[in-house]
BAKE-415103 format. One line per field, with one value per residue (C-alpha): residue number from 1; residue in three letters; x, y, z. Coordinates in pm, 1 decimal, always signed. Example, Ala and Ser with C-alpha at 12.3 -4.5 7.8 and 13.67 -1.06 7.14 Angstrom:
tortor: c(1,2)
loti: c(ALA,SER)
x: c(+1230.0,+1367.0)
y: c(-450.0,-106.0)
z: c(+780.0,+714.0)
END
This chain:
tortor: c(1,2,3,4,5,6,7,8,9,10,11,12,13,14,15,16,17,18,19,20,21,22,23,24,25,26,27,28,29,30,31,32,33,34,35,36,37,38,39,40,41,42,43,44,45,46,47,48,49,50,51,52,53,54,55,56,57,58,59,60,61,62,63,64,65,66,67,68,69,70,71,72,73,74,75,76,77,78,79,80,81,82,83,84,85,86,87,88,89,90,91,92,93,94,95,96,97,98,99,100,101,102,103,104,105,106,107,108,109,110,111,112,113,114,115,116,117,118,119,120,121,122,123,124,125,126,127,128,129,130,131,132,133,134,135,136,137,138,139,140,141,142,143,144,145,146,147,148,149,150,151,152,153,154,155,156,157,158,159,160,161,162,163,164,165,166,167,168,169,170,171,172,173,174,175,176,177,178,179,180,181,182,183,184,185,186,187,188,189,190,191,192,193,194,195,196,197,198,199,200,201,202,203,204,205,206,207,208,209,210,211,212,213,214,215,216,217,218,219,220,221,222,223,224,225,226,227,228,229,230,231,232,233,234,235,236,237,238,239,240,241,242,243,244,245,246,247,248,249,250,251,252,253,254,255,256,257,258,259,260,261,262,263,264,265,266,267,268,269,270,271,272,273,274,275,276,277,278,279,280,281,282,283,284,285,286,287,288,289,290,291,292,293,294,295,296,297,298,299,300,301,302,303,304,305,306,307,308,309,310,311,312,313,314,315,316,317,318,319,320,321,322,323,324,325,326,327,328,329,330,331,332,333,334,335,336,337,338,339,340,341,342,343,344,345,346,347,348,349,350,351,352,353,354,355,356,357,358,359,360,361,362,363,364,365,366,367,368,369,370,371,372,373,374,375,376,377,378,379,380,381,382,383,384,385,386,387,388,389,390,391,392,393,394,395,396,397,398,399)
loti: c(UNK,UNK,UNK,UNK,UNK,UNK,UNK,UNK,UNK,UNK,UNK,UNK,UNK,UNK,UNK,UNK,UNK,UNK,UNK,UNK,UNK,UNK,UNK,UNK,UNK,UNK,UNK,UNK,UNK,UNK,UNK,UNK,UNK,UNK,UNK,UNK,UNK,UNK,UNK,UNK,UNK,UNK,UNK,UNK,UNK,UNK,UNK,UNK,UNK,UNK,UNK,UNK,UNK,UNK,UNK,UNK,UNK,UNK,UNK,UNK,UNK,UNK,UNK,UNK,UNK,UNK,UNK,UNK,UNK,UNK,UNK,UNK,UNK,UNK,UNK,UNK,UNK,UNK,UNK,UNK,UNK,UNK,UNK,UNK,UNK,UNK,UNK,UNK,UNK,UNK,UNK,UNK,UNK,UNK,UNK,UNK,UNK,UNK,UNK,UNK,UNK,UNK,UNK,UNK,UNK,UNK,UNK,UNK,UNK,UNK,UNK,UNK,UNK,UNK,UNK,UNK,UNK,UNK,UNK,UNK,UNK,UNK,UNK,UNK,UNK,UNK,UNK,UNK,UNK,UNK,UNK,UNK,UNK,UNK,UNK,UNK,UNK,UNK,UNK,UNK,UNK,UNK,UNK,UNK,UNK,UNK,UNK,UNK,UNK,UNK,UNK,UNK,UNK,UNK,UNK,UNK,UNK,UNK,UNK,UNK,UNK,UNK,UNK,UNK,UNK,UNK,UNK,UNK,UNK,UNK,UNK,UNK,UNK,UNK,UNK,UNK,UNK,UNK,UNK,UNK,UNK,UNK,UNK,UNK,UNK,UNK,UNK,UNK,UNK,UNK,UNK,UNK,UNK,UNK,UNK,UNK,UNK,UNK,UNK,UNK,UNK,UNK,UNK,UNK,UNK,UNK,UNK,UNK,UNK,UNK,UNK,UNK,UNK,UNK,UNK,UNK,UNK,UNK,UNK,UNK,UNK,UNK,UNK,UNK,UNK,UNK,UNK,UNK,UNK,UNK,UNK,UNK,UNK,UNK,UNK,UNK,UNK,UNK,UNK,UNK,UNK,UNK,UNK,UNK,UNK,UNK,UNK,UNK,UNK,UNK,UNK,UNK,UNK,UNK,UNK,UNK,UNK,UNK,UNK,UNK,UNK,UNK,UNK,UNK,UNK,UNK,UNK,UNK,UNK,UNK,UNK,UNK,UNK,UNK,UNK,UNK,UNK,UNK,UNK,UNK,UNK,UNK,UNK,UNK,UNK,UNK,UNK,UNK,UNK,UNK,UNK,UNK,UNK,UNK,UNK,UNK,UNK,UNK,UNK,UNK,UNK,UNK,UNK,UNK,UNK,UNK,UNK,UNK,UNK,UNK,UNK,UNK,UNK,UNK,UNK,UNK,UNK,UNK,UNK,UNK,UNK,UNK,UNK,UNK,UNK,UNK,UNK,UNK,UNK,UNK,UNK,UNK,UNK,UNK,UNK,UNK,UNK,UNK,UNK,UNK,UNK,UNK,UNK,UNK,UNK,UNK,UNK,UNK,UNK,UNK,UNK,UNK,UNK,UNK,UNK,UNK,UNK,UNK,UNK,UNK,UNK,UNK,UNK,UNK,UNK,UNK,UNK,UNK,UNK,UNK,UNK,UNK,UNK,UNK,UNK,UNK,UNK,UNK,UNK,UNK,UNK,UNK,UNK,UNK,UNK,UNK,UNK,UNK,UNK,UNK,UNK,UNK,UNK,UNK,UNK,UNK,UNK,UNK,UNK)
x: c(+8645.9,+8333.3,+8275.4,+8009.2,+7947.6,+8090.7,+8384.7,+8441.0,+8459.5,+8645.0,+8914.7,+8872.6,+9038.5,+9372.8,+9640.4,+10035.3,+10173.8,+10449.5,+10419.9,+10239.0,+9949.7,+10012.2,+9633.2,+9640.1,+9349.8,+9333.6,+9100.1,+9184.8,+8878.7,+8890.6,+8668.9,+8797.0,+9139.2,+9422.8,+9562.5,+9939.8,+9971.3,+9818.1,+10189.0,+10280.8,+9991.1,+10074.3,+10397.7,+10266.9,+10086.9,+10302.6,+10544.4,+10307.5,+10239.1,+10628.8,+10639.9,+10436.0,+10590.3,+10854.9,+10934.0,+11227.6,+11073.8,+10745.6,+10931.8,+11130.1,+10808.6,+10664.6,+10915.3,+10938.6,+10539.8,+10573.5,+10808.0,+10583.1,+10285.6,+10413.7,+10627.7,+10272.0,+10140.9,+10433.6,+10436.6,+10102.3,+9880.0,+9603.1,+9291.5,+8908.7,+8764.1,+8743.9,+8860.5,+9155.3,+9213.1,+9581.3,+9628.8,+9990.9,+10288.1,+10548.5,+10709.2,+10350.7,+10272.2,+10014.5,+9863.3,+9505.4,+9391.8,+9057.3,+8937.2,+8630.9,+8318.9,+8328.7,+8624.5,+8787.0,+8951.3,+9361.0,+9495.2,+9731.4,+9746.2,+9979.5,+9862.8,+9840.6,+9517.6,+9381.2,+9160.7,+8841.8,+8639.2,+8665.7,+8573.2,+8243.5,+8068.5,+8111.4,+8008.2,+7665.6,+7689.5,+7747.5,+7441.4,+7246.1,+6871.5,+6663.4,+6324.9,+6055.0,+5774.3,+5485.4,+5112.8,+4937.9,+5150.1,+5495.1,+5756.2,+6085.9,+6360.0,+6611.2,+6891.7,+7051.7,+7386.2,+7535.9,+7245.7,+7234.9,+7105.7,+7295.3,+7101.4,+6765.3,+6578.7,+6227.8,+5981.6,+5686.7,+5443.8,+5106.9,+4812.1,+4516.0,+4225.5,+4519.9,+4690.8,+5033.3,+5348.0,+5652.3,+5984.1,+6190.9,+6534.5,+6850.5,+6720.5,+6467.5,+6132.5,+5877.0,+5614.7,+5217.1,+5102.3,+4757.8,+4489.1,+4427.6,+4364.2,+4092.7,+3696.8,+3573.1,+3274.8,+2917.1,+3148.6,+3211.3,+3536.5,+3587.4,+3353.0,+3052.1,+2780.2,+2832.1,+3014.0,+3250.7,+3309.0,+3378.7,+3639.6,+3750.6,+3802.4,+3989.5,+4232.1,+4310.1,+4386.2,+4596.0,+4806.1,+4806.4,+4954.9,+5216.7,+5339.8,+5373.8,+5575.9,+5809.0,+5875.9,+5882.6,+6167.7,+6311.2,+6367.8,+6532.5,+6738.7,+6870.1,+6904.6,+7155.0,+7356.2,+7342.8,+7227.7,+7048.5,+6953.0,+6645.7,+6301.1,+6043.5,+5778.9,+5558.5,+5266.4,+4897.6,+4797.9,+4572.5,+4883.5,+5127.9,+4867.7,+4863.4,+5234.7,+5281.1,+5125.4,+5311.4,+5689.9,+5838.8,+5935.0,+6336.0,+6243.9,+5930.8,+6175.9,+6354.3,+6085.5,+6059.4,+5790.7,+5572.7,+5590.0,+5237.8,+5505.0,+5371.8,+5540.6,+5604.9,+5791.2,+6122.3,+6435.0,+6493.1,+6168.6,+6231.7,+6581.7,+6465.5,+6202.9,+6373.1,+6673.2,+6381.7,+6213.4,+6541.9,+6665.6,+6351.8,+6352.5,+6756.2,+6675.9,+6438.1,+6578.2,+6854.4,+6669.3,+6462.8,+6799.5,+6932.6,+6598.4,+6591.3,+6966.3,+6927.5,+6572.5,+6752.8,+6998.3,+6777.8,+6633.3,+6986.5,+7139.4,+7021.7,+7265.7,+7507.0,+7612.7,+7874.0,+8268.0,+8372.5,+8095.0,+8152.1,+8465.3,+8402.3,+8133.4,+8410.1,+8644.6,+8404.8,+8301.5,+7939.7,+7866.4,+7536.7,+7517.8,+7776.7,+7611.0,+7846.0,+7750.3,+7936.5,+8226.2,+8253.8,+8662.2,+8776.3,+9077.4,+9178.9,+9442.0,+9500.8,+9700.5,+9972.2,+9918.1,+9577.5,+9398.6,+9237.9,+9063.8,+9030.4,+8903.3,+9231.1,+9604.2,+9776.5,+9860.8,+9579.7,+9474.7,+9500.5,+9872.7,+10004.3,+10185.0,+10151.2,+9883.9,+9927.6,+9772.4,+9592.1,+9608.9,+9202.6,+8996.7,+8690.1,+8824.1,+8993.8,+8626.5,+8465.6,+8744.9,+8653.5,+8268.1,+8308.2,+8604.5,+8267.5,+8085.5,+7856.3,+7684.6,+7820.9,+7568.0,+7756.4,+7436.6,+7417.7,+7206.8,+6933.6,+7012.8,+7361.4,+7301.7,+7080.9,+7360.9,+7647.9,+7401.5,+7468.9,+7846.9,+7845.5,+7860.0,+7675.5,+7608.5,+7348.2,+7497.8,+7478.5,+7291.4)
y: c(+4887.8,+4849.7,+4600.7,+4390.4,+4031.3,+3945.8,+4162.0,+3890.8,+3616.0,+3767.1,+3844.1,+3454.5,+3360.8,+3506.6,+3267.1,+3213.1,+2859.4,+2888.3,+3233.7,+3326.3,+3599.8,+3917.8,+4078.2,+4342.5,+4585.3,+4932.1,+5177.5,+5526.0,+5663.1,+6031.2,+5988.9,+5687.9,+5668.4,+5858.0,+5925.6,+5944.7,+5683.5,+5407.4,+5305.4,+5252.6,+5056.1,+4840.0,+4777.4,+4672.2,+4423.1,+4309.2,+4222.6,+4074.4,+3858.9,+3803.1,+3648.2,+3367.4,+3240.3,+2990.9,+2880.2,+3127.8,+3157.3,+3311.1,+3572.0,+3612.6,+3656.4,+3866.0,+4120.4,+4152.1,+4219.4,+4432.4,+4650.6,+4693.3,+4770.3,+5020.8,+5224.3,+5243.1,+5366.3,+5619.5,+5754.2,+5670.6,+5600.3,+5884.8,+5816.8,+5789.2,+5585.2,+5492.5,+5141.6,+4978.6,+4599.5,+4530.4,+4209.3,+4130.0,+3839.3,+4034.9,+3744.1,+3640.6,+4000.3,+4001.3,+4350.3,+4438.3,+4740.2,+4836.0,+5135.8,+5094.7,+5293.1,+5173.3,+5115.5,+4794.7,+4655.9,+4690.1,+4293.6,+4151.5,+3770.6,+3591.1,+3302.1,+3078.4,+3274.0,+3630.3,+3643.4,+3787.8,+3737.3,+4108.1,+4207.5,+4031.7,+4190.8,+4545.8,+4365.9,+4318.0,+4644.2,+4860.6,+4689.6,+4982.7,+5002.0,+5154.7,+5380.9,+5496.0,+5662.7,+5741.6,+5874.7,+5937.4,+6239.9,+6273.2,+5989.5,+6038.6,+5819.3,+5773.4,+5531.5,+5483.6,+5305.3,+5304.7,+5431.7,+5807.7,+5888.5,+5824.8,+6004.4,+6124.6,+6240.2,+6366.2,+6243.4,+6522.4,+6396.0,+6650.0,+6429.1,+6636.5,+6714.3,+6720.0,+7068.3,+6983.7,+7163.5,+7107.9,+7094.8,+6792.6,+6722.3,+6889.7,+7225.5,+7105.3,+7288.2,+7257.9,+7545.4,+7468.6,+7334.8,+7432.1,+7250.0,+7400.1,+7292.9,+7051.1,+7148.1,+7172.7,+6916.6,+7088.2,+7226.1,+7083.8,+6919.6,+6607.8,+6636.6,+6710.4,+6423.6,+6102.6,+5987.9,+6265.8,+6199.4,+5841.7,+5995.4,+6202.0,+5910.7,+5744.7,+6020.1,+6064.8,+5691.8,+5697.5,+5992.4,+5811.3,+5463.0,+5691.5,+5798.9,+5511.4,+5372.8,+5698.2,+5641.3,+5266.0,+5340.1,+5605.5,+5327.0,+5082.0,+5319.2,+5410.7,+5044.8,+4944.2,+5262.6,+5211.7,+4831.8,+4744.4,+4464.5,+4572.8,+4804.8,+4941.0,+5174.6,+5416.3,+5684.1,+5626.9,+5190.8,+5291.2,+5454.4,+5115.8,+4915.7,+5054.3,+5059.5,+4724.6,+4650.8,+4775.0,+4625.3,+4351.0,+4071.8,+4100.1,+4439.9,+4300.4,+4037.0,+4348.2,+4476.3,+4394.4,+4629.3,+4911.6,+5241.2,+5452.5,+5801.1,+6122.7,+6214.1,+6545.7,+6363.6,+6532.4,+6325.5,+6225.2,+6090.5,+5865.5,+5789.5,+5642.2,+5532.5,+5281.2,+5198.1,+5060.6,+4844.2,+4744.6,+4643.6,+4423.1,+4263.3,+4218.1,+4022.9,+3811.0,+3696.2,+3580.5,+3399.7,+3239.1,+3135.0,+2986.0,+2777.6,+2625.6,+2583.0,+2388.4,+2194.1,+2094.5,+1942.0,+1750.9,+1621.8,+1483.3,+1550.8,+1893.9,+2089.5,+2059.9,+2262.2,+2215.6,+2284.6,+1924.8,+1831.2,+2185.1,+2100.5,+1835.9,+1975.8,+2249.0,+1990.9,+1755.5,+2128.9,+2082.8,+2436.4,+2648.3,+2884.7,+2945.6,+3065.0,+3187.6,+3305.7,+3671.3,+3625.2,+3265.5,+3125.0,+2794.4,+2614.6,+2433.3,+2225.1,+2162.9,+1906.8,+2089.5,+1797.6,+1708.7,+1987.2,+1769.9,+1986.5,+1910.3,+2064.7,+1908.2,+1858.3,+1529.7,+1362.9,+1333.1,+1060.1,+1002.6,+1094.8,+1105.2,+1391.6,+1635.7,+1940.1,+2285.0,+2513.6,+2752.3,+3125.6,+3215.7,+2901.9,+3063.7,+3259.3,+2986.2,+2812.6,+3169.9,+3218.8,+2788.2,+2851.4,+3213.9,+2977.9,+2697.3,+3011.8,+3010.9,+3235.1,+3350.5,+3497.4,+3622.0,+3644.8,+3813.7,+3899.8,+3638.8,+3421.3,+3424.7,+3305.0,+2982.2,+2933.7,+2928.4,+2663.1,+2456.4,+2486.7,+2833.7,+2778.5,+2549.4,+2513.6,+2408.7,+2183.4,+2112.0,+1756.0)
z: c(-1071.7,-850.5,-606.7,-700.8,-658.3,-993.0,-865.4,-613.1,-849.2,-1085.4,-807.6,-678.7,-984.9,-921.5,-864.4,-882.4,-935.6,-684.8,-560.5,-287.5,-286.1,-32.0,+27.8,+218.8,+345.7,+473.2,+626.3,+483.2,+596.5,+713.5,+994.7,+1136.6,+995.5,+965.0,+656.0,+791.3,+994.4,+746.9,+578.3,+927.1,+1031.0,+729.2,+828.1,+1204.7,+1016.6,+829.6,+1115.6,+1299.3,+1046.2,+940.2,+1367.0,+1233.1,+966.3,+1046.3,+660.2,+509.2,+182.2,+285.1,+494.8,+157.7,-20.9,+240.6,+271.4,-114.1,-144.8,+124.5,+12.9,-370.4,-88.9,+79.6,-256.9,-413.1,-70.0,-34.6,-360.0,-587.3,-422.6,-441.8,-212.5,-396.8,-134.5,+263.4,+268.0,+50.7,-47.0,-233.6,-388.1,-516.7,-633.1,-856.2,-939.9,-1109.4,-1238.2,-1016.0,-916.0,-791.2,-639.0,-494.2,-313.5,-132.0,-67.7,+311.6,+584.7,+630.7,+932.1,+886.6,+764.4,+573.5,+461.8,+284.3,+92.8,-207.9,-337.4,-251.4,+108.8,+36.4,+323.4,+456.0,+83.8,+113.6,+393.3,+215.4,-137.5,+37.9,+228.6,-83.6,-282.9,-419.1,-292.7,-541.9,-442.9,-649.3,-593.8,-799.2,-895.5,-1186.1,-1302.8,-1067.8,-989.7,-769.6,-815.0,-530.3,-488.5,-158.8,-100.4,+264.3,+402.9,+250.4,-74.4,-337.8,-626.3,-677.1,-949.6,-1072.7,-1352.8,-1477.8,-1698.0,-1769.0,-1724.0,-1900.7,-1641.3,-1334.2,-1205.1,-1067.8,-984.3,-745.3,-723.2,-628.1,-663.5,-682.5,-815.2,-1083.4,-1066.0,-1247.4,-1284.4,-1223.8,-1548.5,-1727.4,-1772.6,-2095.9,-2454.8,-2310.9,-2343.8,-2028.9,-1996.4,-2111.9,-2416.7,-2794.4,-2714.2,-2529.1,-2227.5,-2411.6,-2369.8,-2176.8,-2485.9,-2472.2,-2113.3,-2191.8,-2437.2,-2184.3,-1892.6,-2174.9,-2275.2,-1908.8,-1866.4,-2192.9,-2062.0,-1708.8,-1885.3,-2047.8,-1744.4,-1584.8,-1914.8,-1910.1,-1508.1,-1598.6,-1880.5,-1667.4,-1422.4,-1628.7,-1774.4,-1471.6,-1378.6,-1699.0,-1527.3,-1160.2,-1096.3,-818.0,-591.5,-441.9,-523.6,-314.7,-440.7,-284.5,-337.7,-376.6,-402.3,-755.1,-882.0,-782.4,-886.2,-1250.6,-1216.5,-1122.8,-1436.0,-1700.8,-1425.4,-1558.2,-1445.8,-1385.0,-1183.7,-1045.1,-877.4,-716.9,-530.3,-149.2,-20.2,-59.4,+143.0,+182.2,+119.0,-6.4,-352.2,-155.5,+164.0,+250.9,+106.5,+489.8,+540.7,+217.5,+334.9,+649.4,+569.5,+323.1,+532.5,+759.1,+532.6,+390.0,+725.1,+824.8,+453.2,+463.3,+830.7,+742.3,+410.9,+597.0,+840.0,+551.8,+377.9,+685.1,+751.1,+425.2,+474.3,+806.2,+647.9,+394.3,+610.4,+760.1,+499.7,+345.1,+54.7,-45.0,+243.1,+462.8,+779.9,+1008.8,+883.5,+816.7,+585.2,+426.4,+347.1,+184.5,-43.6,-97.3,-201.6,-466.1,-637.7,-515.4,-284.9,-466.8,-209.9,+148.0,+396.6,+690.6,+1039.7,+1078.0,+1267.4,+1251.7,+1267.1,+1219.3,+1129.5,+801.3,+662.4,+302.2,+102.7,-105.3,-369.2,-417.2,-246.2,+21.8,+342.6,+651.2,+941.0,+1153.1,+1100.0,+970.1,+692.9,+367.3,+364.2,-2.8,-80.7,+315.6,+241.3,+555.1,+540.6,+508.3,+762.2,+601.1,+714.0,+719.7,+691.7,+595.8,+377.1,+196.0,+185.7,+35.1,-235.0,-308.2,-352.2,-559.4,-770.9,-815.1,-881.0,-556.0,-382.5,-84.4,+210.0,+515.2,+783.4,+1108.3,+1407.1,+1464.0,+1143.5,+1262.8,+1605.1,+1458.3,+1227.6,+1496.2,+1652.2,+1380.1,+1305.9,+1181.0,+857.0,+606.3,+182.1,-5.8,-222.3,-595.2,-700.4)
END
């Protein structure tokens, strides 16, 4: 299964009644890794965590999880990918397994629902990035993931009057094409006479809007297959200005710039090329999203920020969108009974039983907005730093 954002909230939904949750994550990576050693590492973690737990039953629980973790590790587990996330409760039948496109830090958690924070970094990390770009005859599609290229491919369409040839992607050539079985103007076929020249202007144009539908299809094809969060086109502005035309609107949504790239560029040249403009569009998103965040705010009623008054909006269902300064850790207590939160210990204040420390706080508050199917926005650099101002964390709220 891949990780996608709907990935997250499906996996926010898993829960035991009385069991508690083991999630556990690995990096198998070969370059950073090492693909001995990981059962051990596991089992580092998972005394380290066993030297917290003061309640019998949990250790109980622990050590049986454990033990699942580490047979499926030993003897079935066959790696695809450079990070792994286990989720498991045998005594629920619970069993989730994901192998990752990117590394994860080693951690193991044992709680009443599955951690996900570490999965939600590498959910926005592995969004696909989609580039296209395109003239009046050629397009090249490339998707990049991870920044390198994913996939590439190459669209050919003969546009009468044009000569053409290349070859693009992954072995396909395509030979120079002839102009031929078009009169020449002066002749009896389409050029002859300013009315045949009209005619001719015209077929070109018709042949030019085809193209730009079969790149346009092309696109969206490959879109249903491979979605992506984000567009930007390139080649000559008449040629994106005709193809803006015929884009609609749900991938006209998708697009966040425009790079002036040859059709001919090298694949590198693309590759950085985008990873640039997806950088600078990535930051300053973010720092948009935590403005309105903190105007909001101000304004009352339409946002919190701070942890306290998160909680709360956590607790009454109300979170749209969590937006969470990278790296930001706080504590949180929760009411075995009614599910109260708070940001310190005690007794709730509505039953007075005592709370429950929970393992990951923030965590806990991502797995509460993806179960109130949020949005969750982990930000970081510059957008972080204002956010940390604030509390490090903050939601825009439901009315």
């Amino acid at each position: 299964m891949e990780l996608t954002r709907q990935t997250l909230h499906d996996l926010s939904k898993l829960q035991t009644n009385s069991h508690p949750i083991l999630s556990a994550y690995l990096n198998v990576d070969p370059a950073t890794g090492n693909l001995v050693s990981y059962p051990v590492v596991f089992r580092d973690r998972v005394r380290a965590l066993a030297a917290t737990l003061q309640d019998e039953a949990e250790r109980a629980a622990l050590e049986r999880e454990a033990q699942r973790v580490l047979r499926f590790l030993e003897h079935d587990f066959v790696r695809t990918g450079k990070g792994l996330a286990i989720f498991s409760a045998e005594p629920a039948g619970l069993w989730e397994v994901q192998q990752l496109l990117a590394p994860v830090p080693n951690l193991v958690y044992l709680n009443r629902e599955p951690v996900l924070g570490p999965l939600v970094r590498v959910a926005e990390d592995l969004e696909r990035t989609a580039v296209l770009l395109v003239d009046k005859e050629h397009a090249r599609l490339y998707t990049l993931r991870l920044g390198e290229i994913e996939d590439q491919s190459a669209i050919f369409d003969e546009v009468p009057g044009k000569h053409s040839q290349g070859s693009w992607s992954r072995g396909m050539s395509f030979p120079a094409m002839s102009q031929g079985g078009l009169a020449q103007p002066g002749s009896h076929g389409l050029g002859g006479g300013s009315r045949g020249g009209v005619e001719y202007d015209r077929h070109i144009e018709y042949h030019v809007r085809e193209h730009m539908k079969h790149a346009l299809s092309r696109l969206d094809l490959f879109a249903r297959g491979r979605p992506f969060g984000r567009l930007i086109l390139g080649g000559p502005q008449e040629a994106l200005a005709d193809f803006r035309q015929v884009l609609p609107p749900q991938l006209a949504q998708r697009v966040i710039g425009t790079l002036t790239l040859s059709l001919e560029a090298p694949a590198e040249e693309v590759r950085l090329a985008a990873l640039e403009m997806a950088r600078r569009w990535e930051q300053e998103d973010e720092e948009r999203r935590v403005r309105e965040l903190l105007e909001g705010a101000a304004l009352g009623g339409r946002a919190v920020v701070g942890w306290t008054p998160t909680l709360q909006a956590l607790q009454f269902g109300k979170v749209w969108r969590l937006l969470v300064a990278e790296g930001f850790a706080a504590p949180c207590f929760e009411c075995p009974q009614c599910g109260y939160l708070s940001a310190t210990e005690g007794a709730c204040p509505a039953c007075d039983r005592p709370l429950t420390e929970v393992q990951d706080g923030v965590s806990h508050a991502i797995v509460l907005a993806l179960r109130q199917d949020g949005d969750i926005e982990v930000v970081a650099e510059h957008a972080a730093a204002v956010l940390r101002d604030h509390g490090g964390i903050g939601a825009i709220v439901r009315f």
